[in-house]
N, C-alpha and C positions, 0 to 999 in steps of 0.2 A: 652288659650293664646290670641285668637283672641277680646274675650272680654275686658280684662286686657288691651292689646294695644289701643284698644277704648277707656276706660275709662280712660287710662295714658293721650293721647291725647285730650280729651274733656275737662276734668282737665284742663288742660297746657293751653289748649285755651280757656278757661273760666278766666283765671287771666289777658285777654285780654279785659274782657268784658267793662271796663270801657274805655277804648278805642274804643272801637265799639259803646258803649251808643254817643259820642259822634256825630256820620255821624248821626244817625235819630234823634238828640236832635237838631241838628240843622235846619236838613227840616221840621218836625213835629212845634218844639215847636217854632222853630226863622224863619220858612218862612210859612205852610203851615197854621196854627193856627192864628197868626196874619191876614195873607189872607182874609182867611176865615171869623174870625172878622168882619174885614172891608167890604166883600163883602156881605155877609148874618148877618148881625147884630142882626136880631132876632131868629136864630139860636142858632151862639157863641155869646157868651156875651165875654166880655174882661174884667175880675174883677178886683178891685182895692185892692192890700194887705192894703192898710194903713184903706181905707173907709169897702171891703168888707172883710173882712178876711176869713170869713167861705167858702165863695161861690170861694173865692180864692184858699182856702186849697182843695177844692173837684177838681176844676179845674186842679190844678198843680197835685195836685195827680191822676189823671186819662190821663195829660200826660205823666206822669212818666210812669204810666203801659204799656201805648202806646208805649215812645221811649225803655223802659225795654223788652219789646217783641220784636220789630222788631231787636234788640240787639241780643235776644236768635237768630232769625232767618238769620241774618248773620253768629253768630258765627259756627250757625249748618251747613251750606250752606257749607262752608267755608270749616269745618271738611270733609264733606261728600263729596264733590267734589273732594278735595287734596287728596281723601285716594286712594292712589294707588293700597292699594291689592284689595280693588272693582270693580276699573275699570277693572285690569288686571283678573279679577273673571270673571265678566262679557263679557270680548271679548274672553277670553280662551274658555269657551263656546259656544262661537257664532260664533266667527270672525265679530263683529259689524253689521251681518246682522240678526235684529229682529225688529218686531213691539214692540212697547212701551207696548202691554200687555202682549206681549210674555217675553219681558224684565223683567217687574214688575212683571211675575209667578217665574221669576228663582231668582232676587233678593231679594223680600222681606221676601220669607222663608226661606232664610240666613243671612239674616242680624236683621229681627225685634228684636230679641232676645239681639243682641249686641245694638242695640239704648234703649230699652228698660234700658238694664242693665245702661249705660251711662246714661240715665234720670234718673233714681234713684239714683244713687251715685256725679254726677259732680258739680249739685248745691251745695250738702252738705257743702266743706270747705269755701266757700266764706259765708252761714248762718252761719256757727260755728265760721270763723273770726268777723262776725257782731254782734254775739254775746257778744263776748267774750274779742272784743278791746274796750277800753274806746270810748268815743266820742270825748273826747276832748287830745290830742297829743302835742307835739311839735311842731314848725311851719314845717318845710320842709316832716317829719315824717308825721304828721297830713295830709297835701296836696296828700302824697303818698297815703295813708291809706284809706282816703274818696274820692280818683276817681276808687280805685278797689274795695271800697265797696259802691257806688255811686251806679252799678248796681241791686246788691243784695237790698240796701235798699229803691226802688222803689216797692217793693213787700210790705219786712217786717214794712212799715213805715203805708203801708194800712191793709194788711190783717195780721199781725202780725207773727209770727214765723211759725206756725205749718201750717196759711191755704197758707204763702206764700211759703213753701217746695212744698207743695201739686199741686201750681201754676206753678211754675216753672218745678217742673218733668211733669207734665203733657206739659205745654207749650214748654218744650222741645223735649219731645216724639213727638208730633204734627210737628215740626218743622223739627226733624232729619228726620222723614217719607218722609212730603213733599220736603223736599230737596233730598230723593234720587230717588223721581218719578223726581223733574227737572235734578237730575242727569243722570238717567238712558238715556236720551236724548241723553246729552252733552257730556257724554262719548264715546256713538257710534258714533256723529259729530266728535270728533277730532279723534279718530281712523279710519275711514274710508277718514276723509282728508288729514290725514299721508299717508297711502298706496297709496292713489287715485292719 
């Protein structure tokens, strides 16, 4: 059950994802990329679509993977922090007094299994919609359709169907992980500054 409740939840908050591509589409690709640009110029190049096209196409597509990741890694933060039966797992056992490896020996061997399972399944209906929807829509339909699959197809537009599953379950695995080592933290912080 504890998996199932996982994966219902990572689902649900993956239909968000193109909502969330939009907070690092805007630092990455409309603040920190131009920056960068301008201050290290022989570094980023700044390509032109009409002159360079190719060198454009490589470029946008690698910050698509960019803001496509830090995406995954919100929406995982986000899941893992809010889940309450973790915290309440974690301080039932302790009462919020542990070091962070003591933390991460009780946590991880209960939980890796449910992120594991959730990387493997949550990508899935957002590739099967991309698959499976036309490209081209209705207008207001269309607009709906391509900012929830906006996220997905920053993968599958590079590495194609099968290696961009493979990216995403793993880039999520990765990410559910590290967000419940910064979780493990934050949870003992507000439960000992509740009591305290």
């Amino acid at each position: 059950m504890r998996y199932f409740k996982n994966i219902l939840w990572a689902a649900a908050a993956w239909l968000l994802s193109g909502v969330a591509l939009h907070i690092p589409s805007f630092f990455i690709s409309g603040v920190i990329h131009p920056a960068l640009c301008e201050w290290f110029p022989a570094l980023f190049v700044e390509y032109s679509p009409v002159s360079q096209p190719e060198q454009y196409a490589v470029m946008s597509a690698a910050l698509s993977i960019i803001n496509s990741t830090l995406a995954i890694f919100i929406i995982s933060y986000f899941c893992i922090r809010l889940d309450n039966e973790r915290m309440e797992y974690m301080i039932s056992r302790t009462e919020g007094l542990y070091t962070f490896r003591d933390g991460a020996a009780l946590y991880f061997p209960r939980y890796w299994k449910a992120d594991l399972a959730v990387a493997l399944t949550a990508p899935l209906p957002l590739v099967a919609l991309n698959l499976f929807i036309p490209e081209r829509l209705p207008a207001p339909l269309g607009s709906l359709v391509g900012d929830l699959l906006s996220f997905t197809r920053g993968y599958t537009d590079i590495l194609g169907t099968v290696g961009a599953v493979f990216v995403m379950c793993l880039t999520l695995l990765v990410c559910r992980l590290v967000s419940g080592a910064l979780s493990i933290r934050t949870w003992q912080a507000a439960w000992l500054s509740d009591i305290g």
